[in-house]
C-alpha positions in Angstrom: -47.8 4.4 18.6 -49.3 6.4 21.7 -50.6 2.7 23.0 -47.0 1.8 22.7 -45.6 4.7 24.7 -48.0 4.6 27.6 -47.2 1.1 28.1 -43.6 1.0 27.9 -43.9 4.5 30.4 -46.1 2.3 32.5 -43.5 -0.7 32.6 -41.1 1.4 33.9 -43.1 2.9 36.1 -42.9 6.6 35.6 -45.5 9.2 35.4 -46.7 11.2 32.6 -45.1 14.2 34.2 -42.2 12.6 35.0 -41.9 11.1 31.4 -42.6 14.9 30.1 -39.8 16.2 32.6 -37.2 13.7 31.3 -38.2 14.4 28.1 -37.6 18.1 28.8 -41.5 19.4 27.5 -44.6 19.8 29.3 -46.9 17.4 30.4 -49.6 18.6 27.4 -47.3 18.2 24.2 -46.5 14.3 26.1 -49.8 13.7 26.6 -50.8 14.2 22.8 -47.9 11.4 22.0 -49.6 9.0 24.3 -53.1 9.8 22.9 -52.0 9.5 19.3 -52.8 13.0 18.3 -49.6 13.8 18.0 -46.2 11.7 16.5 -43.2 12.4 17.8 -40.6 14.1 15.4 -37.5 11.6 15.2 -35.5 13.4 17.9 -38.7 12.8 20.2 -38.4 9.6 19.3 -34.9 8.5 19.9 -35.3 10.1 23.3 -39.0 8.6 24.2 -36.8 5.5 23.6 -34.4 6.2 25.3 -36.0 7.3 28.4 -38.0 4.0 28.2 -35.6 1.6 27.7 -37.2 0.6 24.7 -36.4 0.3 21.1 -37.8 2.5 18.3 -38.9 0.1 16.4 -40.7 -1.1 19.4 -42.4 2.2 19.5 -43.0 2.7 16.0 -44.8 -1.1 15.8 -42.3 -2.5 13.5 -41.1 -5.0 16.6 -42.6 -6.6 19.5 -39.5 -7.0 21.0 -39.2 -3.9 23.9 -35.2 -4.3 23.7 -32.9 -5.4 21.0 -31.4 -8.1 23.1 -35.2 -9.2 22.9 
């Protein structure tokens, strides 16, 4: 999943501290999603999501489709 993340942060074209900001936690606890060391708890997740225009299921590897209109 933390492959997943960095890419779809990359796509958009944020930071990793800018991700963490949005995401309203510090760069460290975003930077153990991104590395896999850490999942996200599902709240995490909806908002990773959200803040990346993505879809869960994108993140959690159950789609390849990045959007649902996809």
């Amino acid at each position: 999943m933390g492959e997943r993340i960095k890419d779809a942060r990359n796509a958009v074209g944020l930071t990793q501290q800018k991700t963490a900001d949005a995401l309203n936690m510090t760069i460290g606890a975003y930077q153990k999603y991104e590395s896999g060391a850490v999942e996200p708890p599902l709240y995490s997740l909806v908002s990773l999501a959200i803040v990346l225009n993505v879809t869960t299921d994108y993140l959690l590897g159950m789609s390849d489709a990045e959007s649902a209109g996809a």
